[in-house]
N, CA, C and O atoms as CSV, one atom per row, in Angstrom:
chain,resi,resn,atom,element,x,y,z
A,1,UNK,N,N,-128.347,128.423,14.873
A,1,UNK,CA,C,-127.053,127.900,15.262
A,1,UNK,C,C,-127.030,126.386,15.127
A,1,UNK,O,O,-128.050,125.754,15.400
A,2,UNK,N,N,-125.948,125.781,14.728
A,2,UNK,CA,C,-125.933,124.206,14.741
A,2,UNK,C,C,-124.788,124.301,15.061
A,2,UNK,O,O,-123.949,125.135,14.721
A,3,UNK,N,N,-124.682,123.045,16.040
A,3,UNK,CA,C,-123.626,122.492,16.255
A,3,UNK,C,C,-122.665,121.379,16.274
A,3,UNK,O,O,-123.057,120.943,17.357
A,4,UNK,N,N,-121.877,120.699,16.002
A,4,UNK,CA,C,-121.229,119.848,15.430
A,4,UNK,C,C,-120.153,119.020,16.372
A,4,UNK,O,O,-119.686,119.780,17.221
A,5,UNK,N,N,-119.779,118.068,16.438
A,5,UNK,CA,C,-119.340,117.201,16.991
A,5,UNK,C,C,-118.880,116.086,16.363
A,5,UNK,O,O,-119.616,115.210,15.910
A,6,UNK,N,N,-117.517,116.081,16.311
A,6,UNK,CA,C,-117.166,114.760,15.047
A,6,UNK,C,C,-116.675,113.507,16.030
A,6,UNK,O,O,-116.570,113.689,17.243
A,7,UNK,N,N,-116.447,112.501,15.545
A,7,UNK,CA,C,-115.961,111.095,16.417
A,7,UNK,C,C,-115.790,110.237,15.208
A,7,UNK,O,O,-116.210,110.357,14.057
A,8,UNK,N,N,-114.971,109.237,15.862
A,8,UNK,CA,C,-114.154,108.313,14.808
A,8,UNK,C,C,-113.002,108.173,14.681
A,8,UNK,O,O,-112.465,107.079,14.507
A,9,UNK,N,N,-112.384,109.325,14.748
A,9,UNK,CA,C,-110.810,109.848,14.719
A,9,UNK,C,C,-109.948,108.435,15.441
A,9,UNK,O,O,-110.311,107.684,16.346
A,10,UNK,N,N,-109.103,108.445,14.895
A,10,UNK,CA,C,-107.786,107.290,15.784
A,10,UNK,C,C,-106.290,106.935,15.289
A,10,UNK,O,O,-105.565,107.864,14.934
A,11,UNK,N,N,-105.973,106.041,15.269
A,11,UNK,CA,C,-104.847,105.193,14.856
A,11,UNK,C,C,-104.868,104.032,13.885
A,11,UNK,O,O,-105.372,103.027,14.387
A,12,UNK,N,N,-104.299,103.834,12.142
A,12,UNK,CA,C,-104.545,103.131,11.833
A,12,UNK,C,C,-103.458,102.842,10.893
A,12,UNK,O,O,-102.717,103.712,10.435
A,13,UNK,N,N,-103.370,101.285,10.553
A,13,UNK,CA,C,-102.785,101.188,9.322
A,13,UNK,C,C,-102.861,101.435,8.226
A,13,UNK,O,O,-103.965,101.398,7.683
A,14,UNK,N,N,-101.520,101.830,7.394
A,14,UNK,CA,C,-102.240,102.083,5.788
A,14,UNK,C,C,-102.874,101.404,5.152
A,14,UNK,O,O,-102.424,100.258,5.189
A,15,UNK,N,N,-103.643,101.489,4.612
A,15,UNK,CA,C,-104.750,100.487,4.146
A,15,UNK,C,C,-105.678,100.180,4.706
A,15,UNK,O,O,-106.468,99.330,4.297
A,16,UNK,N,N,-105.802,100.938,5.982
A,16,UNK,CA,C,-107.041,100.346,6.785
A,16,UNK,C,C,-108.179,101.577,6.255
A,16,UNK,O,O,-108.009,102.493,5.451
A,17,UNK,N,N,-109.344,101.200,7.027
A,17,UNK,CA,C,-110.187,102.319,7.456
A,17,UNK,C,C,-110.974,102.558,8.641
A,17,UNK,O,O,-111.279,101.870,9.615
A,18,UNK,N,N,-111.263,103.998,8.186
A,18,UNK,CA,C,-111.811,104.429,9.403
A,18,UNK,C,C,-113.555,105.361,8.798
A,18,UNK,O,O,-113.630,105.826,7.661
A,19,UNK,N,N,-114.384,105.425,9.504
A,19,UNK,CA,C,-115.711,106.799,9.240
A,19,UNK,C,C,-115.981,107.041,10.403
A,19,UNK,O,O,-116.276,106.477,11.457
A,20,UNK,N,N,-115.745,108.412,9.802
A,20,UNK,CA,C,-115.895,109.606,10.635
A,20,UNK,C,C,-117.664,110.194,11.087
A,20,UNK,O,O,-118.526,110.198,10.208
A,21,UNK,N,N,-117.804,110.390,11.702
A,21,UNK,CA,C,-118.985,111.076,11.853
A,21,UNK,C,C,-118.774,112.499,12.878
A,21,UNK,O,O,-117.953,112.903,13.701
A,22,UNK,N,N,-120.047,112.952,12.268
A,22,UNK,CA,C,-120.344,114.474,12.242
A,22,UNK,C,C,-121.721,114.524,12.664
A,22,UNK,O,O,-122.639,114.273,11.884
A,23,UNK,N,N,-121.934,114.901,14.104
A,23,UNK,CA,C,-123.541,114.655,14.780
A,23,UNK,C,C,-123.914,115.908,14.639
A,23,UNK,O,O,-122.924,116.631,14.749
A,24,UNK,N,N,-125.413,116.838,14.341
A,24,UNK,CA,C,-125.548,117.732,14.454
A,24,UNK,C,C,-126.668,118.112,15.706
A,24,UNK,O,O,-127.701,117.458,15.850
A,25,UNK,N,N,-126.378,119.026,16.400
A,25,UNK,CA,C,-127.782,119.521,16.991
A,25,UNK,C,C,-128.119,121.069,16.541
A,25,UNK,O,O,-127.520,121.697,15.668
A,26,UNK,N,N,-129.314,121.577,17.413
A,26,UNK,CA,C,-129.801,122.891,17.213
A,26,UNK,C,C,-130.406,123.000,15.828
A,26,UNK,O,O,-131.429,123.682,15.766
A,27,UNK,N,N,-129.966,122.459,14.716
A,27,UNK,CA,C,-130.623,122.580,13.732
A,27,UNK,C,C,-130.619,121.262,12.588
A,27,UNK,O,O,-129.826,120.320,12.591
A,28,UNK,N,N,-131.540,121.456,11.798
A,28,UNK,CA,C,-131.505,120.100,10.797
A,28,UNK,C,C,-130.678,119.825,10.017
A,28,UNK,O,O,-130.834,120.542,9.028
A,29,UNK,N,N,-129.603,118.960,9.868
A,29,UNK,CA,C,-128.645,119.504,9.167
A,29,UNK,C,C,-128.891,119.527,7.675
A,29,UNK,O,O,-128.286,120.300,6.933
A,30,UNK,N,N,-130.080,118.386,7.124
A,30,UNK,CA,C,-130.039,118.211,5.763
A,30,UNK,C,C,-130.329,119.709,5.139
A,30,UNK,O,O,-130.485,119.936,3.940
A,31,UNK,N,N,-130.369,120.662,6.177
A,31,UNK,CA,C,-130.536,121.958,5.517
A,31,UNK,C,C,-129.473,122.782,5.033
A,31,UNK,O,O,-129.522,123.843,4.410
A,32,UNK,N,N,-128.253,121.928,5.532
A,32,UNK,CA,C,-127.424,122.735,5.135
A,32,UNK,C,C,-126.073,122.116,4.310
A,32,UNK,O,O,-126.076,120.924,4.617
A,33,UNK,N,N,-124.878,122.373,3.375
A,33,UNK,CA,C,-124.364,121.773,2.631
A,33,UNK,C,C,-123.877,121.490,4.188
A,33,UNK,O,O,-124.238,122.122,5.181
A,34,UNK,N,N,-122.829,120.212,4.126
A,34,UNK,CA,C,-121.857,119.404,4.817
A,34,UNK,C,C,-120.714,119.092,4.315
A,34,UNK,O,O,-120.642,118.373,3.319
A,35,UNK,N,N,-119.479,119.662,5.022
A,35,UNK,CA,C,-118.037,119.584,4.501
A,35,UNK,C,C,-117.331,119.264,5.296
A,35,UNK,O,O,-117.150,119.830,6.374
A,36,UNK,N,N,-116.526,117.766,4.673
A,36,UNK,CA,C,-115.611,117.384,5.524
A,36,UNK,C,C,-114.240,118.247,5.178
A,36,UNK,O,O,-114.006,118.457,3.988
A,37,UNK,N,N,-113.248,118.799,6.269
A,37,UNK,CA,C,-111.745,119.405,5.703
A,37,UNK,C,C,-111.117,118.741,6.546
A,37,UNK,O,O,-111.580,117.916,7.333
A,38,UNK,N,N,-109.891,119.119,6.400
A,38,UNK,CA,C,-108.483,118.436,7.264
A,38,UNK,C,C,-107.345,119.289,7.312
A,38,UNK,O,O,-106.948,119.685,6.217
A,39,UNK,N,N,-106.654,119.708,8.444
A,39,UNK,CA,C,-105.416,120.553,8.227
A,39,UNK,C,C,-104.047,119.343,9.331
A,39,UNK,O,O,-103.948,118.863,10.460
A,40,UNK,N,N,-103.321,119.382,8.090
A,40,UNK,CA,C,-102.185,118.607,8.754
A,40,UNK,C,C,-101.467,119.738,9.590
A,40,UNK,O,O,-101.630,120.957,9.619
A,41,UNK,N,N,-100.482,118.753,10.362
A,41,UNK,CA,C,-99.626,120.072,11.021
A,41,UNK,C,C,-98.286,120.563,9.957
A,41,UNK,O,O,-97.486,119.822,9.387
A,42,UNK,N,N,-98.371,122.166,9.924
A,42,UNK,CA,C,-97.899,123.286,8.645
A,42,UNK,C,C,-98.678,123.143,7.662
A,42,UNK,O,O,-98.237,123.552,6.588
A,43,UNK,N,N,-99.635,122.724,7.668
A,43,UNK,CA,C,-100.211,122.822,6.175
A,43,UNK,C,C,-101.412,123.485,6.458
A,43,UNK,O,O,-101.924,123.176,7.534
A,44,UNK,N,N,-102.226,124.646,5.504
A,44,UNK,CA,C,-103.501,125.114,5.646
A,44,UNK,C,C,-104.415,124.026,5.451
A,44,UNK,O,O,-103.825,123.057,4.973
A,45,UNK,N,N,-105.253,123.891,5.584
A,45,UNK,CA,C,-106.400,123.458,6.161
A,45,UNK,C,C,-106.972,123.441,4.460
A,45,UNK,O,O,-106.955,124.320,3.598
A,46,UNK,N,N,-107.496,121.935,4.450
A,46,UNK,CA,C,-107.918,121.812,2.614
A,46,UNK,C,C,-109.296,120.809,3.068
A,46,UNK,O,O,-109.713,120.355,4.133
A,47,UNK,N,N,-109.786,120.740,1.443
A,47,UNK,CA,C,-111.307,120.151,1.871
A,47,UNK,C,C,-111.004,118.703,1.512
A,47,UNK,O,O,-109.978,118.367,0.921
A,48,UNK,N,N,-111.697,118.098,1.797
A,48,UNK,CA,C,-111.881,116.466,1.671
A,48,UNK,C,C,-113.304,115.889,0.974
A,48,UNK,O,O,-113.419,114.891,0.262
A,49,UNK,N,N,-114.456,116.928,1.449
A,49,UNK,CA,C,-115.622,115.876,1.032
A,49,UNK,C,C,-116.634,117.091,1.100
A,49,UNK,O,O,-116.437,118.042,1.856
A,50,UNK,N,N,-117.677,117.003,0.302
A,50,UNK,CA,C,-118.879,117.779,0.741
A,50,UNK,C,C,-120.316,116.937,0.650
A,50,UNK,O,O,-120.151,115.757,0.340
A,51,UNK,N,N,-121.752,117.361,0.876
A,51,UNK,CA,C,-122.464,117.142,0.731
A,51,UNK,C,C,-123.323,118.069,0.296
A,51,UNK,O,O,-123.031,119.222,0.615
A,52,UNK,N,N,-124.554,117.875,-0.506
A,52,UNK,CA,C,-125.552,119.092,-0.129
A,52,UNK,C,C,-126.340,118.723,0.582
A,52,UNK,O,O,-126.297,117.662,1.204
A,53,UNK,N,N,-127.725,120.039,0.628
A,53,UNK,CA,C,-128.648,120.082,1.665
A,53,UNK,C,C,-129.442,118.832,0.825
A,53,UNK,O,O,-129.375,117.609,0.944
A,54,UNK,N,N,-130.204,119.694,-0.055
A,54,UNK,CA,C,-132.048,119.513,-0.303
A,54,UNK,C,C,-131.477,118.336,-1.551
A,54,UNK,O,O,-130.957,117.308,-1.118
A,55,UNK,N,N,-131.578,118.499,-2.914
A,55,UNK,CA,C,-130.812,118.178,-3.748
A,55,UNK,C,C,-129.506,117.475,-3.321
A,55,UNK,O,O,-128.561,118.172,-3.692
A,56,UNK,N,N,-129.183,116.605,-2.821
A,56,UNK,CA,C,-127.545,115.485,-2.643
A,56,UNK,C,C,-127.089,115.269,-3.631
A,56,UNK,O,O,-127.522,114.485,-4.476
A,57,UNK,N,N,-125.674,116.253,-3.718
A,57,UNK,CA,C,-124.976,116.093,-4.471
A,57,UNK,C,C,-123.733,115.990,-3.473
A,57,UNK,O,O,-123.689,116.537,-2.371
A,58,UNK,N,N,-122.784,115.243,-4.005
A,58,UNK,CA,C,-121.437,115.016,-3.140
A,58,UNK,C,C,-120.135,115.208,-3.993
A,58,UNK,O,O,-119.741,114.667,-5.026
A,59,UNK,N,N,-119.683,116.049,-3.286
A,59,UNK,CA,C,-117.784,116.589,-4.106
A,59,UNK,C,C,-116.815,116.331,-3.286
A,59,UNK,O,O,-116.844,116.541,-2.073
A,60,UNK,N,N,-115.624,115.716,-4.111
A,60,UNK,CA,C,-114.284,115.234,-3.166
A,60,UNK,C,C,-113.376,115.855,-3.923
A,60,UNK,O,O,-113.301,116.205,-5.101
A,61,UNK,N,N,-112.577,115.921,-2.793
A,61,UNK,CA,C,-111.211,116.374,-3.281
A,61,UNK,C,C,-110.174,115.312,-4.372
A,61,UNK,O,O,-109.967,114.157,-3.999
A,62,UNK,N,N,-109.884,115.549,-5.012
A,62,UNK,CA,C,-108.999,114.329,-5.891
A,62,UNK,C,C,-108.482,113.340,-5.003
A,62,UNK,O,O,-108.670,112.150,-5.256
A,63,UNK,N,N,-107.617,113.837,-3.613
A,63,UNK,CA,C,-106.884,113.354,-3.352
A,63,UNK,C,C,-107.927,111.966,-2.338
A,63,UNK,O,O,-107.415,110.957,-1.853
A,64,UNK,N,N,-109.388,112.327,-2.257
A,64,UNK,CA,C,-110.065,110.841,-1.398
A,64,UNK,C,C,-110.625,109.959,-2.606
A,64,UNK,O,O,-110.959,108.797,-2.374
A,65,UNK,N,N,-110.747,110.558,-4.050
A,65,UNK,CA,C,-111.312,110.067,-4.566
A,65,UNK,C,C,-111.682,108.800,-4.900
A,65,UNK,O,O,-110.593,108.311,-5.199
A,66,UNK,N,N,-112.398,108.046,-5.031
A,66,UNK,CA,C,-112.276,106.015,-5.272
A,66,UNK,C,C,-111.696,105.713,-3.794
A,66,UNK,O,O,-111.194,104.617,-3.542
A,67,UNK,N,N,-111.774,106.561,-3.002
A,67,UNK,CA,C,-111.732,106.252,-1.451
A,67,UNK,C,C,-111.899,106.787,-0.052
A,67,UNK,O,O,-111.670,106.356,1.078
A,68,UNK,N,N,-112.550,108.259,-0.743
A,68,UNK,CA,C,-113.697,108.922,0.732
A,68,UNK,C,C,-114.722,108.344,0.204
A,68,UNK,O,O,-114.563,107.764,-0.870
A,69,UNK,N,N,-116.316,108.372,0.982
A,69,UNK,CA,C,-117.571,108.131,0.446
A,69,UNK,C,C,-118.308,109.102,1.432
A,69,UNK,O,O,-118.891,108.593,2.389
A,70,UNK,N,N,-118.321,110.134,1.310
A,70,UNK,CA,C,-119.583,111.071,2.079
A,70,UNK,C,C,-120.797,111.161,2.176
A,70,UNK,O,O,-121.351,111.796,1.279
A,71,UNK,N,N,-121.677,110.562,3.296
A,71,UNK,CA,C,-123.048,110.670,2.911
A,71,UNK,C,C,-123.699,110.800,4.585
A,71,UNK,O,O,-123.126,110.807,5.674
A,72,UNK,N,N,-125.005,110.887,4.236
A,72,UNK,CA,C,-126.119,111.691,5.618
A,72,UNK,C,C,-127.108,110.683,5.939
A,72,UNK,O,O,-127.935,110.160,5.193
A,73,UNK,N,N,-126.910,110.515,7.045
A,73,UNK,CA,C,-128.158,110.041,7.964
A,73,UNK,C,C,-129.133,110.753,8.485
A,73,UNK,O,O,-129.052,111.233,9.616
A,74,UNK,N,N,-130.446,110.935,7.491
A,74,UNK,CA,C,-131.145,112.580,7.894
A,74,UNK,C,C,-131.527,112.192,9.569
A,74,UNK,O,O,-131.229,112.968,10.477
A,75,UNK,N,N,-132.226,110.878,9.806
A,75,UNK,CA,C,-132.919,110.575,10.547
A,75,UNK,C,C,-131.989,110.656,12.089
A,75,UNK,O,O,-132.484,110.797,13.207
A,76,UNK,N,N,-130.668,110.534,11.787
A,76,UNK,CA,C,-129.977,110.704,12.759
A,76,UNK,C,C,-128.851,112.102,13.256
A,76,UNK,O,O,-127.970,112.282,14.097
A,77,UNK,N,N,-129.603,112.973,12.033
A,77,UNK,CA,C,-128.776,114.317,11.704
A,77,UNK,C,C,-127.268,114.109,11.682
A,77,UNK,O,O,-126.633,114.841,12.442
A,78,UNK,N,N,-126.615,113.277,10.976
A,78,UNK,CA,C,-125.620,113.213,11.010
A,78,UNK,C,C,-125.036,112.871,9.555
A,78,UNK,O,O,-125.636,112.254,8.675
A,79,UNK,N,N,-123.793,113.381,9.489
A,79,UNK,CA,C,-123.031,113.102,8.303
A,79,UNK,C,C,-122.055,112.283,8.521
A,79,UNK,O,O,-121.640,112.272,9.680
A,80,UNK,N,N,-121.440,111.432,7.606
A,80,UNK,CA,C,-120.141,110.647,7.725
A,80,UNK,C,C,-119.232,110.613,6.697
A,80,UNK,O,O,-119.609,110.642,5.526
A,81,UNK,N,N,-118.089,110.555,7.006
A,81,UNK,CA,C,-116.791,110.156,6.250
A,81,UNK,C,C,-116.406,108.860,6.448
A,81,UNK,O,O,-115.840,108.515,7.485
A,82,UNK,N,N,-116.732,107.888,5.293
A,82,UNK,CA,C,-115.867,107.283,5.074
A,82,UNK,C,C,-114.836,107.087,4.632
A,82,UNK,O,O,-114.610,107.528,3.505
A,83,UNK,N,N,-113.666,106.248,5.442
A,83,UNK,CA,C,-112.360,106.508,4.819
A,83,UNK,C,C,-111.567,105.425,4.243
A,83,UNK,O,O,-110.743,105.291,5.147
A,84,UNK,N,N,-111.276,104.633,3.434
A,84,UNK,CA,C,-110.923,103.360,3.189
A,84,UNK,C,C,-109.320,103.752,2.766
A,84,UNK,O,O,-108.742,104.835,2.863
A,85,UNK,N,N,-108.887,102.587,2.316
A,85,UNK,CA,C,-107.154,102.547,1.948
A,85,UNK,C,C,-106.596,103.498,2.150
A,85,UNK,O,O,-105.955,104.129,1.310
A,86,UNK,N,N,-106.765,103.838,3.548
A,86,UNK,CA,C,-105.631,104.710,3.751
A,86,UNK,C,C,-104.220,105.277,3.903
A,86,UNK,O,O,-103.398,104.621,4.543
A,87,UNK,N,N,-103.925,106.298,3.429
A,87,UNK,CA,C,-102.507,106.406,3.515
A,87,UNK,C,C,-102.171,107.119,5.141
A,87,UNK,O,O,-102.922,107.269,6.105
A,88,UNK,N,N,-100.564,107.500,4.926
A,88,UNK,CA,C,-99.803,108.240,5.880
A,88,UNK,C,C,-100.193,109.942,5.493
A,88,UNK,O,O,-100.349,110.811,6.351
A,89,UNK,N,N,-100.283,110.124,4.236
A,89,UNK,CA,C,-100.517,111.492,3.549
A,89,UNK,C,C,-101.903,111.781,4.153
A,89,UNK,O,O,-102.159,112.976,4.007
A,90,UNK,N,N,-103.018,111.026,4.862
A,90,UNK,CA,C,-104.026,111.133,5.053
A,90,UNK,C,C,-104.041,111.889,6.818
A,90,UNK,O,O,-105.029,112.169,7.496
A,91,UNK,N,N,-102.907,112.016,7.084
A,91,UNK,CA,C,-103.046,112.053,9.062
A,91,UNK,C,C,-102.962,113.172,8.766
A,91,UNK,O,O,-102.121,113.719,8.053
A,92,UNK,N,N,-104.148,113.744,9.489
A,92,UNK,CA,C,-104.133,115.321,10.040
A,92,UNK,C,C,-105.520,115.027,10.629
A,92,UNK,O,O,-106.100,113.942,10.605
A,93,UNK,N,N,-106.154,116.731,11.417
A,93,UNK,CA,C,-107.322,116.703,12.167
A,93,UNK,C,C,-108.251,117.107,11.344
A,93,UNK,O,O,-107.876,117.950,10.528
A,94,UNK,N,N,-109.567,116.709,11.285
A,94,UNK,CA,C,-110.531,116.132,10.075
A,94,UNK,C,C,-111.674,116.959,10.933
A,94,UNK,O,O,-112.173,116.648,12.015
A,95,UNK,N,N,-111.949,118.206,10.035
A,95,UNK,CA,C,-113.241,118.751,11.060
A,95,UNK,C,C,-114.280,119.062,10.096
A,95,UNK,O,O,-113.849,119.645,9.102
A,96,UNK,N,N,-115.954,118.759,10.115
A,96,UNK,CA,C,-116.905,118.758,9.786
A,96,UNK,C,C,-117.249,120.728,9.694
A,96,UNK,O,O,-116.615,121.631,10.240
A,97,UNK,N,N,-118.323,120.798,8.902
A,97,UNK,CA,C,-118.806,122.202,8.653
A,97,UNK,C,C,-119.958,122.011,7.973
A,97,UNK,O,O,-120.471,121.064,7.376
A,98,UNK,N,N,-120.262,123.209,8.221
A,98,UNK,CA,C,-121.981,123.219,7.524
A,98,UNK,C,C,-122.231,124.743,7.255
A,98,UNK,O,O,-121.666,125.647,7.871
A,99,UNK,N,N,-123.027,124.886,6.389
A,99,UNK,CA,C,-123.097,126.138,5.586
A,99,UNK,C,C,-123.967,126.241,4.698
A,99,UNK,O,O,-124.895,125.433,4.697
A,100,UNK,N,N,-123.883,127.344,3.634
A,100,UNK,CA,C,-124.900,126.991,2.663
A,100,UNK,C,C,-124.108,127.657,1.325
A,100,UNK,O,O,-124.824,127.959,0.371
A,101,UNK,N,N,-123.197,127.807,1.263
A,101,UNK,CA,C,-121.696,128.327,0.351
A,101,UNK,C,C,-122.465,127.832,-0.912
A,101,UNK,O,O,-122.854,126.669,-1.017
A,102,UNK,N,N,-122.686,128.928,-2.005
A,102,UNK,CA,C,-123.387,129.036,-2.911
A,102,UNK,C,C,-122.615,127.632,-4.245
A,102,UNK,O,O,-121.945,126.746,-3.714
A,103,UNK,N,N,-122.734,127.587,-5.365
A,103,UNK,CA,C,-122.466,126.346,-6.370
A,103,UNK,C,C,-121.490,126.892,-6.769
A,103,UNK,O,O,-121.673,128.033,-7.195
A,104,UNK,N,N,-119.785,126.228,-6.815
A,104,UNK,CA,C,-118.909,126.777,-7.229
A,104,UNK,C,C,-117.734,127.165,-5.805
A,104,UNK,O,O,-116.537,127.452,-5.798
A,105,UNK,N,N,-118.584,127.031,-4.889
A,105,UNK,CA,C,-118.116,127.749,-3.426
A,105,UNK,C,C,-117.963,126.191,-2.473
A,105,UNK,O,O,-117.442,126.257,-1.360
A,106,UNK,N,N,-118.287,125.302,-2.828
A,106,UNK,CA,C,-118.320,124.015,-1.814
A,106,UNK,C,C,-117.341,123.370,-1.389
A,106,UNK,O,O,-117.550,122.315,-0.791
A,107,UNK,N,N,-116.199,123.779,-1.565
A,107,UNK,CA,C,-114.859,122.996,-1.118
A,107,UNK,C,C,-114.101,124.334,-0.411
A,107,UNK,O,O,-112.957,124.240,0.034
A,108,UNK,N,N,-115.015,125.811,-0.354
A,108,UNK,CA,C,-114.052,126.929,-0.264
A,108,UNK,C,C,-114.211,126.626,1.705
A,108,UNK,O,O,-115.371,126.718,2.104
A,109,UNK,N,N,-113.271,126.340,2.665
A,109,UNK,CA,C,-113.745,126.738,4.037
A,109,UNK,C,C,-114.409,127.924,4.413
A,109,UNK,O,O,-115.305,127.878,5.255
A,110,UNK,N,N,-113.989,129.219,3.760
A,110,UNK,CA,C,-114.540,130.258,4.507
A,110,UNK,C,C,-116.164,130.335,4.202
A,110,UNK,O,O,-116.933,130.870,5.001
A,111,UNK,N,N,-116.448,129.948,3.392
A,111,UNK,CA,C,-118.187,129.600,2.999
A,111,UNK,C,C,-119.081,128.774,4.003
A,111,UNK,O,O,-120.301,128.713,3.850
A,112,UNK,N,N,-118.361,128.082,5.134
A,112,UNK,CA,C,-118.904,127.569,5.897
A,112,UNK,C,C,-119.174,128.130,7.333
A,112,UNK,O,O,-118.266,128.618,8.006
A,113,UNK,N,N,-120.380,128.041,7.738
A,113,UNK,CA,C,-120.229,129.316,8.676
A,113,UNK,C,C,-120.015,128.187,10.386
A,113,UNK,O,O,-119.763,128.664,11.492
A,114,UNK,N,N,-120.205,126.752,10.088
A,114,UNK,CA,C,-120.353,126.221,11.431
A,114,UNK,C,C,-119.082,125.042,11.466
A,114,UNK,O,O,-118.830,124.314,10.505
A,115,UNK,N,N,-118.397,125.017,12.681
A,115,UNK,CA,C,-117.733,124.071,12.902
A,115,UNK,C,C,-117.271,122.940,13.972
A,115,UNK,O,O,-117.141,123.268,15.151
A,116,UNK,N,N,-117.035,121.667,13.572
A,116,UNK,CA,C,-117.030,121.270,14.783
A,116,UNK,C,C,-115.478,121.219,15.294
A,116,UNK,O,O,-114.595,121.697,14.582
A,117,UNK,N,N,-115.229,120.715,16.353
A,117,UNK,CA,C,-113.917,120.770,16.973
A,117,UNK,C,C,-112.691,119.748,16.747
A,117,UNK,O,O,-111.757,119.548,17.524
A,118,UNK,N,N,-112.903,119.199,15.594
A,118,UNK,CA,C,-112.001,118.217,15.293
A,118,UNK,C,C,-111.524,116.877,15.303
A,118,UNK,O,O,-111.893,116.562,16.434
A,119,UNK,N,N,-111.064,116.040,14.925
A,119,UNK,CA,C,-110.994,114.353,15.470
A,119,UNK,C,C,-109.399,113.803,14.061
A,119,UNK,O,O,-109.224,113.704,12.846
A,120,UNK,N,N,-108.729,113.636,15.233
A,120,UNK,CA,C,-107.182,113.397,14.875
A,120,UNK,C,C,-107.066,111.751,14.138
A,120,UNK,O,O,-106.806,110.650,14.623
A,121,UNK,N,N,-107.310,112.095,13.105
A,121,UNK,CA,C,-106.824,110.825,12.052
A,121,UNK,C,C,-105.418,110.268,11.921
A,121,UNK,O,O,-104.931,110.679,10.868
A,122,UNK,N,N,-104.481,109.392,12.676
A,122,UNK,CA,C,-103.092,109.212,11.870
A,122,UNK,C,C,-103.427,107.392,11.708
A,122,UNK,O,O,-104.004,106.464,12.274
A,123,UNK,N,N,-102.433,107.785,10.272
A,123,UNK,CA,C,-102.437,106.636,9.371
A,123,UNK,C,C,-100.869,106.086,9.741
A,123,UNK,O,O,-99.909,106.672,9.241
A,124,UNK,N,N,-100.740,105.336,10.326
A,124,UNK,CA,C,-98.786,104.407,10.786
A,124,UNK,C,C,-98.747,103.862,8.910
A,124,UNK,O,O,-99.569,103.487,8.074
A,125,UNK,N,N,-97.425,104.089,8.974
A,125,UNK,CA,C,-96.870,103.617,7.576
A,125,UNK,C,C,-96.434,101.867,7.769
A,125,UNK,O,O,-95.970,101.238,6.818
């Protein structure tokens, strides 16, 4: 079991930024891929960022591209989102996952079997 806990979340201007972090306990996380998602309110729930375990490789969604930066602090079991120039299109709740969702499967949510409880991003226009 691992468990997850995100912080960072807040209030910001467009153009500002913010990183997110994603603490893990119970287990190591570099063992497992790491996915940042986000579901605005009415909208399903889409991915933002991944990581892998062993091998680091990192995938974004188009829409953070040249402005998420996802990466792991093994030593502190934790993952982060960075978030730079942000927009208004960017506010929704931003929740971390971990899994091991095979190559081809890393942006899918249901591939992730752990989650944490969320942290409310809004971007003021």
């Amino acid at each position: 079991q691992v468990q997850l806990v995100e912080s960072g979340g807040g209030l910001v201007q467009a153009g500002g930024s913010l990183r997110l972090s994603c603490a893990a306990s119970g287990r190591t996380l570099s063992t497992y891929t790491t996915g940042w998602f986000r579901q605005a309110p009415g909208k399903e729930r889409e991915f933002v960022a991944a990581v892998t375990g062993s091998i680091v490789s990192t995938y974004y969604a188009d829409s953070g591209k040249g402005r998420f930066t996802i990466s792991r602090d093994n030593a502190k079991n934790t993952v982060y989102l960075q978030m730079d120039s942000l927009k208004p299109e960017d506010t929704a709740v931003y929740y971390c996952a971990a899994g091991q969702p095979p190559m081809g499967w890393r942006t899918t949510s249901k591939k992730y079997d752990y989650w944490g409880q969320g942290t409310q991003v809004t971007v003021s226009s």
